[in-house]
Each structure stands twice: as C-alpha cells, then as structure tokens.
N, C-alpha and C positions, 0 to 999 in steps of 0.2 A: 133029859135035856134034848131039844130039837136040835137040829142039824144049823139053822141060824144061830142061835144063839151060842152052839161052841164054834160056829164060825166067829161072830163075832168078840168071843173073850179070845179065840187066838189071834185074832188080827190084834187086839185092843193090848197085847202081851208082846208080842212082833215090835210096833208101836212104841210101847214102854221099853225093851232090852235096846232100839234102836237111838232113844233119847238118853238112856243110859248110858252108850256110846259115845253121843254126841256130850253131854257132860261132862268124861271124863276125859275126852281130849282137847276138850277147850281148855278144864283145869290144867292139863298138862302141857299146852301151847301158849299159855297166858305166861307160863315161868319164863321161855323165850321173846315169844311178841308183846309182850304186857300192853303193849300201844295199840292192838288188832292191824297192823299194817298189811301183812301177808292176806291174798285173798282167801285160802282157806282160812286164816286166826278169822276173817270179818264176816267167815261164811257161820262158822259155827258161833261167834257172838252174835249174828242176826238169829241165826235157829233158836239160840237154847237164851236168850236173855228176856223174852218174855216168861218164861219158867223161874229163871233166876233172882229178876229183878222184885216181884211180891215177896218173896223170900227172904232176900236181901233184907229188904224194909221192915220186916215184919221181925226178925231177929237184934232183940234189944241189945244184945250187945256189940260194941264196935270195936273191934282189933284190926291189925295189923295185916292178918289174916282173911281170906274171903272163905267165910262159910257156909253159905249160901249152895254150893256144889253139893256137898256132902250132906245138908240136909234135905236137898233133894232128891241125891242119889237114896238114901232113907225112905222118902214119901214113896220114889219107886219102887224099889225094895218090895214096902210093906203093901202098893196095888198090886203087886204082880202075887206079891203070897195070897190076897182075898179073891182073885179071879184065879190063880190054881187053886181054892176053894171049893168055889163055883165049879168050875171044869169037871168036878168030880163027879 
C-alpha cells in the first residue's frame, strides 16, 4: 500500500471514531435537552442529523425509542473494521 492511500483510510478512520463521538453524545444530551435548546444539544443535532435522519427513515419499525443512533453507531463500527482491513 502507497503512502496516500494509508494516508487516506487513516484520515477516513479519524473521521469515523470522530462521528462516533458525535453520535453518542448527542444520544446522551437528547435525555436532558430532548428540545436541542442548548447550543451544544443544536451543534451536535446540525452535525450528526444528516447521518441520522436516512436512517431514521429507513428503519420500519416505530417505537418509543430512537434507534436510528445505534444503527449507525453499527454502520460505523462495521467501516472502520473494512478500512483496518485495508490498512493491512
């Protein structure tokens, strides 16, 4: 592997652990601000609710629950295991 290309799956991993992040503190700031009022709660529902929202949508079932987080913390998950693949 050239020098670009493990440049770029480490950026592209950086990236992913950084929306990982941002994911789960939005899930954990929505228990308190469920309303986004706080500028952080509105910083991280602008970041991460284009990720979210196909998600949302696309999961047939509707509960109570938003689970939408979790199967994206999932999707990232399983990139970051196919680019430490790659890396190898």
């Amino acid at each position: 592997m050239d020098i670009l290309t493990g440049t770029l799956i480490r950026l592209l991993q950086i990236l992913l652990q950084v929306f990982w992040w941002l994911i789960v503190a939005r899930a954990i700031i929505s228990w308190f601000d469920p309303m986004y009022r706080n500028a952080i709660s509105r910083f991280l529902y602008t970041v991460t609710e284009p990720i979210l929202a196909p998600i949302r949508a696309a999961i047939p079932i509707r509960t109570f629950i938003d689970l939408s987080p979790l199967v994206a913390l999932l999707l990232i998950w399983f990139l970051q295991s196919v680019l430490a693949t790659l890396a190898v």
